[in-house]
C-alpha positions as CSV (number, residue, x, y, z in Angstrom):
1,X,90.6,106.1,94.3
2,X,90.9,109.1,91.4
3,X,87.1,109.3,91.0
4,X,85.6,108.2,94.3
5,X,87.7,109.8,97.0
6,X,89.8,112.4,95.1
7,X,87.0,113.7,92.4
8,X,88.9,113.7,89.5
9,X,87.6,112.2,86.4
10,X,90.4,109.9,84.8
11,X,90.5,107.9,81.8
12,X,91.4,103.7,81.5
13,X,93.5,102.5,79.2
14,X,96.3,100.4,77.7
15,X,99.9,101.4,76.7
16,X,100.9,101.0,73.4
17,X,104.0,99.1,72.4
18,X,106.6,101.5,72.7
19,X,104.9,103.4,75.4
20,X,104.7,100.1,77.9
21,X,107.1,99.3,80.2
22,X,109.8,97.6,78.7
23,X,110.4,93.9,78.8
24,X,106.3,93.8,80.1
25,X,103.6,92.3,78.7
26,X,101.5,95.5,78.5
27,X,100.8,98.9,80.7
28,X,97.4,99.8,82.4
29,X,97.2,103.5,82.9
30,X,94.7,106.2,84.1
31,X,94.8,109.9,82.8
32,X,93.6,112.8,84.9
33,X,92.2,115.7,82.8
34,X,93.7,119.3,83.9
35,X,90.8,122.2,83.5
36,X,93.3,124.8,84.2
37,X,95.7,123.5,81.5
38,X,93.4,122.1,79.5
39,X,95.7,118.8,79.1
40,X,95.9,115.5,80.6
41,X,98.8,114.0,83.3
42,X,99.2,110.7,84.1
43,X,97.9,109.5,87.0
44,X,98.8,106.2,87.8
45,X,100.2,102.5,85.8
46,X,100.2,99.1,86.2
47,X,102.2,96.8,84.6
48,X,102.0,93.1,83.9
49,X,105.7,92.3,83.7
50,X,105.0,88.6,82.7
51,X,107.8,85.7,83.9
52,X,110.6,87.8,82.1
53,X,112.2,89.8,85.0
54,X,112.2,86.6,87.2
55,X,114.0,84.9,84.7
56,X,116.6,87.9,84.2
57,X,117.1,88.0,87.6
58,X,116.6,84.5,88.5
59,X,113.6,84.6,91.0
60,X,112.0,81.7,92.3
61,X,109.5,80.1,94.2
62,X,108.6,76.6,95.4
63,X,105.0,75.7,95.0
64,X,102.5,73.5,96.7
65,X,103.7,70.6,95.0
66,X,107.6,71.5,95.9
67,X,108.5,71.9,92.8
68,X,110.6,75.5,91.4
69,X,108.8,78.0,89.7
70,X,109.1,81.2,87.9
71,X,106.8,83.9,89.0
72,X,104.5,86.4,87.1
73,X,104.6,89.2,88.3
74,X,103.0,93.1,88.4
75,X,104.4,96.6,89.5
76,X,101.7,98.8,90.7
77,X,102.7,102.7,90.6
78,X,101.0,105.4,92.4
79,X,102.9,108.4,93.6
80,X,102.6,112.0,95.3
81,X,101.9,113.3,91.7
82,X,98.6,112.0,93.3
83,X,97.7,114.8,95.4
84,X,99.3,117.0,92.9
85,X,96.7,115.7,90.0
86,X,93.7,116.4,93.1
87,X,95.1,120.1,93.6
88,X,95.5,120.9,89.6
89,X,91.7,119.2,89.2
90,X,90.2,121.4,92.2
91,X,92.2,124.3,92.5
92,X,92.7,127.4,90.6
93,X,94.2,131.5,91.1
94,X,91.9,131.9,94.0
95,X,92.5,128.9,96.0
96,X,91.5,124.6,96.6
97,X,88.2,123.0,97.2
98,X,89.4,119.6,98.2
99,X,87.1,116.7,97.7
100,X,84.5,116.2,100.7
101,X,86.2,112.3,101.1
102,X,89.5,113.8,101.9
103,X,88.7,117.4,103.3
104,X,90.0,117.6,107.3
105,X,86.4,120.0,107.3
106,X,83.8,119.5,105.4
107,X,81.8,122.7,107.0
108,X,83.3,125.7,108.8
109,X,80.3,127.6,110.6
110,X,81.3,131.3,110.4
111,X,79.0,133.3,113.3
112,X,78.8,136.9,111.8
113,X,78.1,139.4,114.4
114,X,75.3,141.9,114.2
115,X,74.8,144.7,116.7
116,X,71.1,143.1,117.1
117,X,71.9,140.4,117.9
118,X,72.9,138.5,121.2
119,X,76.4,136.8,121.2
120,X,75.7,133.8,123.1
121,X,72.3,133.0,121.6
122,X,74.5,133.2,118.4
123,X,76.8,130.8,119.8
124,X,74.2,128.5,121.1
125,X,72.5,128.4,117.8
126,X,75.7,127.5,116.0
127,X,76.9,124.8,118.2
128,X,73.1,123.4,117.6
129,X,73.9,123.3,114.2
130,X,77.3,121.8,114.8
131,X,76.2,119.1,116.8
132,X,73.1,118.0,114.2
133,X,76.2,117.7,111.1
134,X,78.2,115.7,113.7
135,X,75.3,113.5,114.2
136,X,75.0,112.5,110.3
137,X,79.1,112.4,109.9
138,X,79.4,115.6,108.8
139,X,83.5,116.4,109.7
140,X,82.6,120.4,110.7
141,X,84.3,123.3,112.7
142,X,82.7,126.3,114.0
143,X,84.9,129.6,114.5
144,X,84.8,131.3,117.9
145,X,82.9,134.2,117.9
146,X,85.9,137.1,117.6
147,X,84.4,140.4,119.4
148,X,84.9,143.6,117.7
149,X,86.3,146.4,120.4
């Protein structure tokens, strides 16, 4: 999800002992790199807790052959920090690029004006344009004209 909707480059790897969720079997993780900071944040974990918190908390199941078992189980966690990862990765002082996967627009057509030029052949030509990005899933937007006075 990091790299191929959001853009962002992240790291696998494996928590160390006493970084791993505690009473687990071990910690998956993915770090994000921040340009802006120059550090990394972390973006998302996994954990294998093992059969340990279903025996703590005596959690059962009944299999197929209707005898009780303990579960394994895993805790999966991705948060907001999320989006907040995307917006440190893409964005800087002068504003956010978001990620063409996740954009609402992926093109704004701007028509600029020129005394030389007729309005609505201006128009014309930019809903052309519109419509041939709409045809190859291109999410675009074009700006009505605004006349100067």
């Amino acid at each position: 999800m990091y790299e191929s909707l959001l853009a962002v480059p992240v790291i696998k790897g494996v928590k160390t002992e006493n970084e791993k969720f505690a009473g687990g079997h071990f910690t998956t993780t993915v770090e994000g790199y921040v340009p802006g900071s120059g550090r990394a944040i972390q973006g998302a974990t996994s954990h294998n807790l093992g059969q340990n918190f279903g025996k703590m908390f005596d959690i059962k199941y009944e299999g197929r052959d209707n005898k009780t078992a303990i579960p394994w189980q895993t805790s999966w966690g991705l948060t907001t920090r999320t989006i907040g990862v995307m917006v440190m990765t893409h964005g800087d002082n002068k504003g956010l690029v978001l990620p063409p996967a996740v954009a609402p627009q992926q093109v704004v057509i701007v028509p600029i004006p020129h005394k030389d030029l007729n309005a609505d052949e201006l128009m014309a030509h930019c809903k052309a344009l519109e419509k041939s990005l709409r045809m190859v899933e291109v999410r675009v937007k074009v700006k009505p004209l605004k006349h100067s006075t």
